[in-house]
Each structure stands twice: as C-alpha cells, then as structure tokens.
N, C-alpha and C positions, 0 to 999 in steps of 0.2 A: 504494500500500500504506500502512496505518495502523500504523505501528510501535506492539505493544504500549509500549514504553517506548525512547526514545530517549535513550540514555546518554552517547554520543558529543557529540549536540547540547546536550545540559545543560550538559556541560561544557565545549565551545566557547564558551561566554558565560564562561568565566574564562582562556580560553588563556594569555594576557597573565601576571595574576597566577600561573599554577601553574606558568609557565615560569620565572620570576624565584626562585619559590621553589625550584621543583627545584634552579635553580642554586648557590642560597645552600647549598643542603645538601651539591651536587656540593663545592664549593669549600672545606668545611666539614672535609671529612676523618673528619668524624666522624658513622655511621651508627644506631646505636642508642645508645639510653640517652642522649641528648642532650638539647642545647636546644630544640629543634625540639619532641619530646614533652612535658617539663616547658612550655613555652608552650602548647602543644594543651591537656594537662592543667590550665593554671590555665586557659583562658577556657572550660574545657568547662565547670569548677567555678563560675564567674561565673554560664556560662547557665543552668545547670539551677540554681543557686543551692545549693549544697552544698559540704561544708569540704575530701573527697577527691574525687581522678579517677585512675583508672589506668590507663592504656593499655595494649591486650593486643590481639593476633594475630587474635583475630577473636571474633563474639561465641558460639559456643558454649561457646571458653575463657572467655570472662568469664562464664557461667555456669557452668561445672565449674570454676574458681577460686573461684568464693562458695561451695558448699557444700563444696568441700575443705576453703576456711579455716576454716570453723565447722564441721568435722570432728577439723581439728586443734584447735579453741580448745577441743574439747570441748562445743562446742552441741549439736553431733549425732555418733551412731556408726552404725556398721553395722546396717543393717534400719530404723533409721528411715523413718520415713514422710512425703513430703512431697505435698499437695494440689496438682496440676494438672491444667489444661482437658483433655478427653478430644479437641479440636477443634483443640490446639497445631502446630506445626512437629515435627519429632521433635527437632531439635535440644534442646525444653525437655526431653524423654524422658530422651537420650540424656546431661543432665549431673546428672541424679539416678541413672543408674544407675551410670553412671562412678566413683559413688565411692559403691558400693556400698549405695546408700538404693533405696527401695520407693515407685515412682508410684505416687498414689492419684488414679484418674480421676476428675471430676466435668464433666457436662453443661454445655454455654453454653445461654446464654438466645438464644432464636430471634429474639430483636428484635436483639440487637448483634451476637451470633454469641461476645460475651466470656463469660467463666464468671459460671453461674446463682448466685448469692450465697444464695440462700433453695437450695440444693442443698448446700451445703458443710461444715455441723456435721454431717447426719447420717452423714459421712464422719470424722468427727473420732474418732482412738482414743487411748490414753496411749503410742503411738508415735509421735505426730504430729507432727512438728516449724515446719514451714512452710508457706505458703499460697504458691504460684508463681503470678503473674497474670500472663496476657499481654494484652498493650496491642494485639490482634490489627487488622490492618488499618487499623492508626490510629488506633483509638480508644482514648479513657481507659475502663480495668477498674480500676474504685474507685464505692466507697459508703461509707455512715458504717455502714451492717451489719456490712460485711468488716472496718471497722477494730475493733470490736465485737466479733466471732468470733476477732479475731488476741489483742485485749485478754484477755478473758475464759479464752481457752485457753494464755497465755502462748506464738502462735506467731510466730515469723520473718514477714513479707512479700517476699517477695522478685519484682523488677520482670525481667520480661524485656521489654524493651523497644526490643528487634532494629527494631519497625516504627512507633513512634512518636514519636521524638522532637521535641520543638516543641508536641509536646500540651499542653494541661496542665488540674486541677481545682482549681475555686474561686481559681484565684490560681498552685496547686502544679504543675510541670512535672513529669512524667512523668522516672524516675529520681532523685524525691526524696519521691515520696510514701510511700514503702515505708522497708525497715532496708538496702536494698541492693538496686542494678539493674544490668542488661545490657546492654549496647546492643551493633548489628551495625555496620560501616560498611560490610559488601559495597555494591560499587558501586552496585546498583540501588536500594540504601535512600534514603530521604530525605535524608539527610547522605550522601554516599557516597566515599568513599576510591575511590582508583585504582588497586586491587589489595584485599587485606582488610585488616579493622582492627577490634578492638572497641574497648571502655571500661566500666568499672567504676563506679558512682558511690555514695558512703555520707558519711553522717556519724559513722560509729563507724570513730575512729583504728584502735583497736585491729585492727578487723578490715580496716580499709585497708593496714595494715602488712603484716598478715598474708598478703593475695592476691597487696601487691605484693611481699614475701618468696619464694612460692610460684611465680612468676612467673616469676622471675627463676634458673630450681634450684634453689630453697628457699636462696636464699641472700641475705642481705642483708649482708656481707662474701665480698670475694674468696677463693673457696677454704672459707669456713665455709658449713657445709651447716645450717640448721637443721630445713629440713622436707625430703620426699623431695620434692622441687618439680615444675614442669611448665619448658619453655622457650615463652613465650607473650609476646614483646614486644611492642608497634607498632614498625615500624621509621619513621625520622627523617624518610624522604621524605613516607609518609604522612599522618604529623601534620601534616606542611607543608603538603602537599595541603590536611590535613582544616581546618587554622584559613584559609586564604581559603574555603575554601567555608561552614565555620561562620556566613560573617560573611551571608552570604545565603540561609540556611536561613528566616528568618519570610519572606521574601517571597518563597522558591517553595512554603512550606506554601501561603499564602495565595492564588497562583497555584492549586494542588491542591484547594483550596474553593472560589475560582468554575469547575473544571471541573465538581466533584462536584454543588454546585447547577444549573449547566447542567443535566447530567443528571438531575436528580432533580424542574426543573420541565419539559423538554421530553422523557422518555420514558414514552412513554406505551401501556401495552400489557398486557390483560388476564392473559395468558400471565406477563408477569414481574413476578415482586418486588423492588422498590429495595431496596437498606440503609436503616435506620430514620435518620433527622436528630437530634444532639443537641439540644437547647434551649441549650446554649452551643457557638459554634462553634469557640472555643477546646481541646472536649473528642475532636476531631478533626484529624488534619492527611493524611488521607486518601491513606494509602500506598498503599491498592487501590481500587477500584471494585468491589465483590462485586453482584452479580446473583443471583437466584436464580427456577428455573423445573425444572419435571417435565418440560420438552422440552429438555433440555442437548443433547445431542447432535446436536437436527434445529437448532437453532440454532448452533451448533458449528459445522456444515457449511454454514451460510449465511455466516456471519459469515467462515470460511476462502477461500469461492468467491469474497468480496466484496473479499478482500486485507486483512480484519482482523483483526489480532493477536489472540488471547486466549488465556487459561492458567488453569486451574484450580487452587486455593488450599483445600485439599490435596484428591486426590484418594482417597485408600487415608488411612482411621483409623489411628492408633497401632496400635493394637491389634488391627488386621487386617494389621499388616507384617510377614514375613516374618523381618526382625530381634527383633521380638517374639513369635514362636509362641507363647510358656509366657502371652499374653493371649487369645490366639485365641479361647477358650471364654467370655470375658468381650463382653458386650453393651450397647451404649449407642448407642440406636435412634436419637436425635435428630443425635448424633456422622453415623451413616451416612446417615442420609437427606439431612442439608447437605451432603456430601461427594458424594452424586450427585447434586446439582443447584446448584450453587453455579457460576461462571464470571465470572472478572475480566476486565472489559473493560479497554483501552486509558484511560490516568488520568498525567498529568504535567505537569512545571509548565509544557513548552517545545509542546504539542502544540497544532496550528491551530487556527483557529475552522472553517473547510474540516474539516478530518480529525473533529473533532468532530461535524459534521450529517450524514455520513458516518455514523458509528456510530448515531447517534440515529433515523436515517432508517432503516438496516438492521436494528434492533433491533425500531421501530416496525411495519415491513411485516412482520416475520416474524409 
C-alpha cells in the first residue's frame, strides 16, 4: 500500500529530538504561556522574517483572530466585505463569517488553481475591506496586480497560509508578504505539530497586541478583560514539538520538489493534467500533488484497487455546502468543475522511490 501521506514516518526521523523536548517541558511544570512558545515564536519570526508571531490553537483561530482584531481596532465592522477564493478550504469561509463580515467569492485561475487576480476589482464595492489569498496547495498567490488593487482601494491583504509555509516570492516568505497571515500546524501540514497548533504573523504591533490580547480572553492582565476574547493558545509541548521540527522544514520542502518534479517529468498521460510548474521553485513547497482529469472517479477506483492513497482537495464548493445554503443560488462554474475532477495523489518528503513508480506507473496505464 502507498500511504497517501505518512505522518508517523516523518516524524520518526526526529524521535530522538521530540523526546528530549517533551521532557524538558514535562519537567518544566509549566504548560502554557511559556518559554517553550515565546522560543517557537521568536524563531518562527526569524524565519519568515517578521517583527511578530503568535501562537494560537490552531489555524482557523489565527484567522478569526485577524479579523476580530481589526474589528475591534475598528478596521472593519459588521457586513463588511472581504474578497476570497471561491476554490478555498471552508475554514477561510468560516472566519469571515465568524465575526460577522460578508465573503465575496472570486474565481482561481485554472493554471494555479490560486485566485484569478485580473477577476478581483470587479468584485471590489465601498464595503470592501480585505483581499484573503490563499497560498493553496503550496503555492505562492501574489503578483504586483494584487499589490496594486490592495494599494489603490486602501485594502487589508490578509495571508492564509495553512498550506504553504517555506514558500516564498522574489526573496519574501509566504506570511510576510501580506498586512497579516495564518498559518495551520495540523499535523499533516508541512511544518506539522503533534496535535494542532496555528500562528499568526505581522509587522503591525499594534494589531499583534491586539490578536495576542484576544487570545488570551481578551485579556492582557490577569482578570482585566479588554476585549470579549477567544481562548486560543498553543500549548508549551507543541511549540516544542514545532521549533525541532522548524529546524528541518527547507529540507523536507525541498525533499517535496524533487517528488513533484519526478512526477511532472515521468507522468505521462493524455487523460491527465499536471499542476502548472512555477518558473521559481522557490514559489512552491508542494503540500499537495493536485491532478486533474474528467475521469476522477474510473481513476479513483484504479488507483484504490492498486492500494493507493488518494483524496480529493475539496470536493463540495463553499457554496454548494450545506452550512452555507443562503449561497446555494450563487454560481461559479470554474469553482465546480475543479472540484469534480481534481484528485491529490500520494506527495511527501519521506515516500520511496519504489512507492513513487508505483503511482507513476498506475497513473500512466490508466
């Protein structure tokens, strides 16, 4: 069998290290709000190159912690409006509506599968507050357009950046290119915590103060309440986890880019479409393997009979879910048609050269 993603084995190559650290933390007495996070937090800020970091519970709270905060600072209120992919996670969905704001869906470009940038003014109204990009599947979602449209309309950028970390353009890592990002550590992400975990990243204090106030019960003294807050920690062990593994994140990205090249010069099959290749491979750290064909399903059922993993990345639109009825009536053709024929193969940094012509082969005959 071809384990879509082996989690277990990833992290076998630090046993050593994450044992040592659990213990320090065991012994430490002390679980959250520790040293353990404040060290997570400054090397996270080193690597993405940024003056905050905040560590929070997991990364949906780190994005319904950005727009609260700039709800409380008065950036935005109720009904505002903020631009995201119509082709997102719901997660990004789900922290705009959280607090009370109004997604405005806009189409990806068929090449990246990221949001169509020549699609996104004529979405723009005087309730517009933000532009959500997501760094979907690893790739960098930026251009000098989007910086342009954000200039021009005085909007927020805000970075969901659950699946990209290690990316980066021109120079800039991914959760600094923006006013403020998200990031996931669910385990299966590229950085991956052993349990959940997000993080927060900005250069504006003020509103780093404010998420990590918010965070916290809205409270940044014991017992003084300033905002109606969330409880959305990292807890001590995590961080501890997450800083040995930080330290070998560029060389299992880069592990993830000679699989995705593997595939991209040995599958070969009229039937399917690769993912497009960036011209910098730095604008990639290839958290999925996205395929794409009008036979998902007869493929499906090969790839299953043959013992290989695979999972579709999303299957059901936003706005075909069931938690969103009041969109139902709303249409965005390109959204549904990647969404039935889309299929993430098997993609990571620890998987065979065996398990790999395995897929390649299976892909091929079909």
């Amino acid at each position: 069998m071809v384990k879509f993603l082996d989690i277990g084995k990833i992290n076998s190559q630090y046993t050593a290290e994450l044992k040592v650290a659990a213990e320090r933390v065991i012994n430490s007495g002390w679980y959250i709000l520790g040293n353990e996070v404040k060290n997570f937090e400054s090397e996270l800020c080193s690597y993405i190159d940024v003056s905050n970091s905040i560590g929070v519970a997991n990364g949906l709270d780190g994005l319904r912690l950005i727009l609260k905060a700039y709800v409380e600072m008065g950036v935005m209120s109720v009904g505002d409006e903020i631009i995201v992919p119509a082709n997102t996670f719901i997660a990004s969905v789900l922290a705009i509506t959280d607090n009370g704001l109004k997604p405005v869906f806009v189409e990806p470009d068929i090449e990246t599968f990221n949001l169509d940038f020549d699609k996104i003014e004529e979405k723009i109204t005087d309730r517009t507050k933000a532009i959500m990009v997501v760094h979907l599947y690893g790739r960098v979602c930026w251009s000098k357009k989007l910086e342009e449209i954000a200039s021009r309309f005085n909007l927020k950028i805000i970075e969901d950046n659950a699946q990209a970390i290690g990316a980066s353009c021109k120079g800039i890592k991914t959760g600094a290119l923006g006013d403020v990002a998200a990031f996931s550590f669910y385990p299966g992400k590229n950085l991956g915590a052993l349990g959940d975990a997000g993080a927060v990243t900005t250069n504006n204090n003020e509103l780093a103060n404010t998420i990590r106030t918010i965070a916290n019960y809205g409270s940044n003294k014991k017992y003084h309440h300033q905002f109606k807050g969330l409880n959305s920690r990292m807890d001590e062990i995590q961080a501890a986890f997450l800083s040995v593994k930080l330290k070998y994140l560029d060389k299992e990205n880069e592990a993830r880019r000679t699989v995705a090249k593997l595939y991209l010069k040995e599958i070969q099959n009229l039937n399917i479409t690769l993912p497009n290749m960036p011209k910098d491979d730095n604008e990639h750290v290839w958290h999925l393997f996205v395929i794409k064909t009008n036979k998902r399903e007869a493929l499906k059922l090969v790839l299953d009979k043959q013992g290989i993993d695979n999972l579709i990345h999303y299957p059901i639109p936003i706005h075909k879910q069931e938690a969103y009825s009041n969109f139902k009536s709303l249409s965005y053709p390109l959204t549904e048609k990647i969404s039935e024929e889309i299929l993430s193969i098997p993609l990571s940094s620890v998987v065979e050269i065996e398990e790999l012509n395995e897929v390649i082969e299976t892909v091929n005959c079909f």
